[in-house]
C-alpha positions as CSV (number, residue, x, y, z in Angstrom):
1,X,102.7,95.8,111.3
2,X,104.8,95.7,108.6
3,X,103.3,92.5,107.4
4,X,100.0,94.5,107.3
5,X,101.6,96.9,105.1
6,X,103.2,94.5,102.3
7,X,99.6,92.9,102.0
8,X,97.8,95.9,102.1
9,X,100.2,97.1,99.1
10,X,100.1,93.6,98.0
11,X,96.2,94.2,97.5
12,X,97.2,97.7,95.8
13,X,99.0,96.7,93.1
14,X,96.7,93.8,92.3
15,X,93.7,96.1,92.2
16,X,95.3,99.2,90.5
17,X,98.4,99.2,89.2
18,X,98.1,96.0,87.0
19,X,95.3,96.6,85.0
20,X,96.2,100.3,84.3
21,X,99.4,98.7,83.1
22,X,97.4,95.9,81.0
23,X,94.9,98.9,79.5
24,X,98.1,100.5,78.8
25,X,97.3,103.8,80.6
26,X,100.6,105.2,80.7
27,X,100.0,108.4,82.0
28,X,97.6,107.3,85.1
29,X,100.0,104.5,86.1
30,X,103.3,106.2,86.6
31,X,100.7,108.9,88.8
32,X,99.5,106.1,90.9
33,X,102.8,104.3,91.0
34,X,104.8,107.8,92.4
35,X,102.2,108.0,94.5
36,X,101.9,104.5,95.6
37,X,105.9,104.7,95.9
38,X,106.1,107.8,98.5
39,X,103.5,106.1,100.4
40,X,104.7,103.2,101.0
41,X,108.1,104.8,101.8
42,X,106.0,106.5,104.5
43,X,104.6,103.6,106.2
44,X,107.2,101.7,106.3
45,X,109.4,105.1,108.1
46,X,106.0,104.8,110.0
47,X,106.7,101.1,111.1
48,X,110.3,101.4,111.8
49,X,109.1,104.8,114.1
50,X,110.9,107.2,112.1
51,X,109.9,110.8,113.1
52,X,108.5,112.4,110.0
53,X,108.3,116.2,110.4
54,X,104.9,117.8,109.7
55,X,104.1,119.5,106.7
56,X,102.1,121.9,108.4
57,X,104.1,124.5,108.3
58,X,105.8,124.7,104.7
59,X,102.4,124.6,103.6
60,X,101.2,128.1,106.1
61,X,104.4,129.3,104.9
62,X,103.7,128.8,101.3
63,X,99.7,130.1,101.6
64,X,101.8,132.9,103.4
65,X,103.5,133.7,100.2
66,X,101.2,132.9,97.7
67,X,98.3,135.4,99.5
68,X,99.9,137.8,101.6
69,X,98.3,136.5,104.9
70,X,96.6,133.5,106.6
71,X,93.0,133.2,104.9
């Protein structure tokens, strides 16, 4: 599985992140690489079966706040 993941990312960084770097878009490849980071940090916790809480309920919690009730 693991294997899997390095290729898929392999493919990732191939596809995206290296010509965003060439084109020099700064901006949009330190977005994609944070984002590409915290993925990968994911599936690999995935791969190694690492329970990963749900972010279900921060998020009901913070709608809570932001709107008084659930919409």
């Amino acid at each position: 599985m693991i294997v899997f993941l390095l290729i898929g990312y392999g493919v990732l960084v191939l596809i995206e992140f290296i010509p965003l770097y060439k084109q020099k878009r700064w901006r949009d490849f330190w977005v994609n690489m944070i984002l590409g980071v915290c993925s990968f940090t994911i599936g690999i916790l995935l791969c190694f079966e690492v329970k990963i809480p749900s972010p279900a309920e921060p998020i009901k919690n913070m709608i809570k706040l932001v709107f008084g009730k659930l919409v």
